[in-house]
C-alpha positions as a Markdown table, in Angstrom:
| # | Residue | x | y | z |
|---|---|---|---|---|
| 1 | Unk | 145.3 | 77.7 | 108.6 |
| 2 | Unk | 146.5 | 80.6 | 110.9 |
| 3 | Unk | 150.3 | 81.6 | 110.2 |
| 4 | Unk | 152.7 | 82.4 | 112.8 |
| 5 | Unk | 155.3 | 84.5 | 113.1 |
| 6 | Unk | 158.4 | 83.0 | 114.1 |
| 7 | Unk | 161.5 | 85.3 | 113.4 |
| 8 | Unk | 160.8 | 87.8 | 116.3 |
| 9 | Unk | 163.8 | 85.8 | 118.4 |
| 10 | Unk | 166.5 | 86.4 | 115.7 |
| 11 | Unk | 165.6 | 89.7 | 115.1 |
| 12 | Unk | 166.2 | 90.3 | 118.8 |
| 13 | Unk | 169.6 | 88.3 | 118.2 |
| 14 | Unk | 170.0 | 90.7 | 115.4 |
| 15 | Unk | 169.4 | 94.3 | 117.7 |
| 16 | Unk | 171.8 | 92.7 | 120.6 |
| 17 | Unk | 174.7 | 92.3 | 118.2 |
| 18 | Unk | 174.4 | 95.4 | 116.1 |
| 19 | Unk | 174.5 | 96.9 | 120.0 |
| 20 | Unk | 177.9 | 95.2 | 120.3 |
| 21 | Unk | 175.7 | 94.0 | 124.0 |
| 22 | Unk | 178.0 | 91.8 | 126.3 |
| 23 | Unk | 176.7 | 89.1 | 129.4 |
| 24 | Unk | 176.2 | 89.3 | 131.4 |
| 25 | Unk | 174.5 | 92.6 | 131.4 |
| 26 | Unk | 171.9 | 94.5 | 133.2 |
| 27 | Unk | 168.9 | 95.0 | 131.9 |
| 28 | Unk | 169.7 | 98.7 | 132.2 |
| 29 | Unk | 172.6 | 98.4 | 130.5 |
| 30 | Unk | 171.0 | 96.4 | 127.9 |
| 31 | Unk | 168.3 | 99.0 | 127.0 |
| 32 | Unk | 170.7 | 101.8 | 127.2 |
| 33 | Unk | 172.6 | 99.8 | 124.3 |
| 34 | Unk | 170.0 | 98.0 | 122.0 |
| 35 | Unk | 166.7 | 99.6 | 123.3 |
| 36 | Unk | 165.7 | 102.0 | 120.7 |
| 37 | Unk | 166.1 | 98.8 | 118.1 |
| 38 | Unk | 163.1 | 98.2 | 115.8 |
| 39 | Unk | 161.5 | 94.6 | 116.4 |
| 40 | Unk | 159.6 | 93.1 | 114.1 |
| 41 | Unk | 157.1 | 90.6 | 116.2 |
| 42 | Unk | 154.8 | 89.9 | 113.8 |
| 43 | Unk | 153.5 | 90.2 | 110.2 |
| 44 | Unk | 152.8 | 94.0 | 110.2 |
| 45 | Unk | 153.8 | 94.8 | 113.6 |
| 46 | Unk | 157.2 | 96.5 | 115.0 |
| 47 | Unk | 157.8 | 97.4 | 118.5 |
| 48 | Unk | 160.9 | 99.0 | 120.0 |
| 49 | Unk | 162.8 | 96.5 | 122.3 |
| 50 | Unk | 162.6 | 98.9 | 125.1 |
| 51 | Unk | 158.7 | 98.3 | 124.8 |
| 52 | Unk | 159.2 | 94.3 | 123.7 |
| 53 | Unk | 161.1 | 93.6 | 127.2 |
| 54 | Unk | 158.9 | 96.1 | 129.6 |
| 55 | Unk | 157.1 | 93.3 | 131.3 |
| 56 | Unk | 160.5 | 91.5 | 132.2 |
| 57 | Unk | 160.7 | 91.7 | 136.2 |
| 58 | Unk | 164.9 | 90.5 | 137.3 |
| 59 | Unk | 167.5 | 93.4 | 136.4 |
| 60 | Unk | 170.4 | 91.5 | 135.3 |
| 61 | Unk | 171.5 | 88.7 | 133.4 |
| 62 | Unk | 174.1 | 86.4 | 133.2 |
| 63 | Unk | 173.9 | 84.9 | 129.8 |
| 64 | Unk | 172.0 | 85.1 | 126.8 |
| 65 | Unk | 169.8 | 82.3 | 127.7 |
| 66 | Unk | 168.8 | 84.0 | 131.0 |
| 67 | Unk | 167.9 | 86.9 | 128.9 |
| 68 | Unk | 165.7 | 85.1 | 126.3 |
| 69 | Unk | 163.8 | 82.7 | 128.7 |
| 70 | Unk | 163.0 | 86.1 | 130.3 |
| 71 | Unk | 161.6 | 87.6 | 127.2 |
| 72 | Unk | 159.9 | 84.6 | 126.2 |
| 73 | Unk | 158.3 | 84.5 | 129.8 |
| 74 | Unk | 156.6 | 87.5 | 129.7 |
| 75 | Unk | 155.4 | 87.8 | 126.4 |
| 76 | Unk | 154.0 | 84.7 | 125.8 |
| 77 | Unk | 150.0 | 84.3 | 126.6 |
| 78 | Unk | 149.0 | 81.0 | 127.6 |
């Protein structure tokens, strides 16, 4: 059975509130804060946040759960 790796959302959670980030926020704004964070996204594999949220296409947003439906939107493969 294949494992997943399911934690990748907190450890965002994590990066935005060691960055003290507020919403809304831009997504500027955001980067400029949290962007250098370490991600872990899988088993054996970290990405900086800058490079987890590159594919995200709106600039601002107004709450967290704007920002997370974004994330999930363009890094999930169907």
């Amino acid at each position: 059975m294949k494992k997943f790796y399911v934690a990748s959302m907190h450890n965002v959670v994590k990066a935005l509130a060691a960055a003290n980030v507020i919403f809304p926020v831009s997504k500027k704004d955001l980067l400029d804060h949290a962007g250098s964070a370490m991600i872990q996204i899988d088993f054996d594999e970290k990405i900086s946040l800058n490079d987890y949220c590159k594919d995200i296409k709106i600039s601002s947003f107004e709450n967290k759960s704007q920002f997370f439906n974004a994330l999930v939107g363009s890094t999930t493969k169907l």
